[in-house]
N, C-alpha and C positions, 0 to 999 in steps of 0.2 A: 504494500500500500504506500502510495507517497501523494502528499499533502502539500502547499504549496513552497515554494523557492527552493523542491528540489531535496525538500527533508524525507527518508523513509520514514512510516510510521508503524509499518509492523511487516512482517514477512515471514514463513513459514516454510520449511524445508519438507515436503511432500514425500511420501515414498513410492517407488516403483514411478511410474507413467500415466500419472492421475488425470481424468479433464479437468480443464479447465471448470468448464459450468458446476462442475461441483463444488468450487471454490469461489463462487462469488456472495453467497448468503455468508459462510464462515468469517469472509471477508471484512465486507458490512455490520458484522455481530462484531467483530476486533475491532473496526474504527468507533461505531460503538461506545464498547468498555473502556476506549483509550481517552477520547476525546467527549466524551453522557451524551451525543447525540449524533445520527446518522448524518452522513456529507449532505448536501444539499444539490448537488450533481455529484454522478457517480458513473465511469465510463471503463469499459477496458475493450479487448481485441473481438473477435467474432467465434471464439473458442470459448467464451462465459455466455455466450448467446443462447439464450432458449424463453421460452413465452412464458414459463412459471417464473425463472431466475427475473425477469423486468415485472412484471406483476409484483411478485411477493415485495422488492425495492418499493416502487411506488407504492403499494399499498401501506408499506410501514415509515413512507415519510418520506422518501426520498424524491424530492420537487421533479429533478430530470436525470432521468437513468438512461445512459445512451452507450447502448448495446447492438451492436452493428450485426442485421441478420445474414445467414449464410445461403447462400445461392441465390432462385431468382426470386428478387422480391414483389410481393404485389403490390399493387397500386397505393393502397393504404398507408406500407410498410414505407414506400419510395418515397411518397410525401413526407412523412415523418424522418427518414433519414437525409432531406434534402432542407429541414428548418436550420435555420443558422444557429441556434445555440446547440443544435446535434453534432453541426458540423466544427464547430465551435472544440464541442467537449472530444471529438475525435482528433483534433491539435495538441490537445493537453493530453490524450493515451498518447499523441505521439513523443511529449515530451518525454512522456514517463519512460519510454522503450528507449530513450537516450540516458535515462538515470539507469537503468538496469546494463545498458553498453560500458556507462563510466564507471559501474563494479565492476564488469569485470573485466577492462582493459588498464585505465589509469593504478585501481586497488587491486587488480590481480586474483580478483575471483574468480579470474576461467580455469586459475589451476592451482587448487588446495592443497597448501604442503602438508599440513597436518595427516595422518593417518585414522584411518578408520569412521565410521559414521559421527561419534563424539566428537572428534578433530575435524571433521569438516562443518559439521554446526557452530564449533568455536569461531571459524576460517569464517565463514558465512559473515556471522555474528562481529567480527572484528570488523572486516569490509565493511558492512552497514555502518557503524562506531564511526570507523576512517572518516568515510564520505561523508555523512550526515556531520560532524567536525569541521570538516572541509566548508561544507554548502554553508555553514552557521558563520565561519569566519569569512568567507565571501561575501555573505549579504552585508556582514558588521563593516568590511573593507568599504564597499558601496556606500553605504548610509554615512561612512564616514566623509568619505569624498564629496559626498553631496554636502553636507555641512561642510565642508571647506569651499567649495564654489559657490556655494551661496554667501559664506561669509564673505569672501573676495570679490565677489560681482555687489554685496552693499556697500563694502570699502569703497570700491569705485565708482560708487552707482551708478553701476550697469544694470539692465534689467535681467533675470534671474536667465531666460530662455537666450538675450541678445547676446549673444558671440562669449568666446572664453575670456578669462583671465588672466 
């Protein structure tokens, strides 16, 4: 699961070669218990796709669940996946499948030195730590820089947007 600026908020090391769809209520239930209330859009790939998994979401609160269906869609289905906040929440899966690329190329989760199933839950488990670390002192780097160009464009009274400093 990841939440905004790129923070994970939970993850789950699956066994064997589980669906998808069967992991997006358990999901939901973890963001949940993490956070005392269901997201408010809620999206992933076409592998958690099924008409009970978007039903049960919506039904327990969740504003927009955007769950991309598999093969040909009917007319209903096409309209609904052609709304801009659908289209929208399909941007933000795609960020997320860029947060899952930066485990494991940058943090080195495509190849767990640890041994055994406990040593790769740790491995997992660090990666997460790493990155979510990383993403925190990035935003703080940001936020910081902004308070400094905004200090320096008052200095000078420039206008906050008009040219740099």
């Amino acid at each position: 699961d990841e939440v905004e600026h790129g923070i994970v908020s939970g993850y789950k090391i699956l066994e064997g070669n589980a669906a998808d769809s069967n992991s997006w209520m358990p999901a939901l239930d973890q963001h949940q218990a993490c956070f005392g209330h269901l997201p408010k859009m809620a999206t992933a790939d076409r592998g958690f796709f099924s008409a009970k998994n978007e039903s049960e979401a919506e039904a327990r609160g969740v504003e927009k669940v955007a769950l991309p269906a598999r093969g040909r869609l009917s007319r209903k289905r096409a309209e609904r996946q052609k709304q801009r906040w659908f289209k929208r929440a399909l941007r933000w899966r795609a960020g997320c499948e860029a947060t899952i690329s930066t485990l494991k190329h940058p943090f080195s989760m495509w190849r767990a030195t640890y041994k055994g199933e406990p040593g790769f839950q740790r491995y997992v488990g660090w990666s997460v730590i790493t990155k979510n670390l990383f993403s925190i002192a990035r935003g703080l780097e940001r936020k910081k820089r902004a308070q400094e160009e905004r200090a320096c464009c008052k200095w000078l009274e420039l206008p906050p947007d008009g040219g740099s400093c």
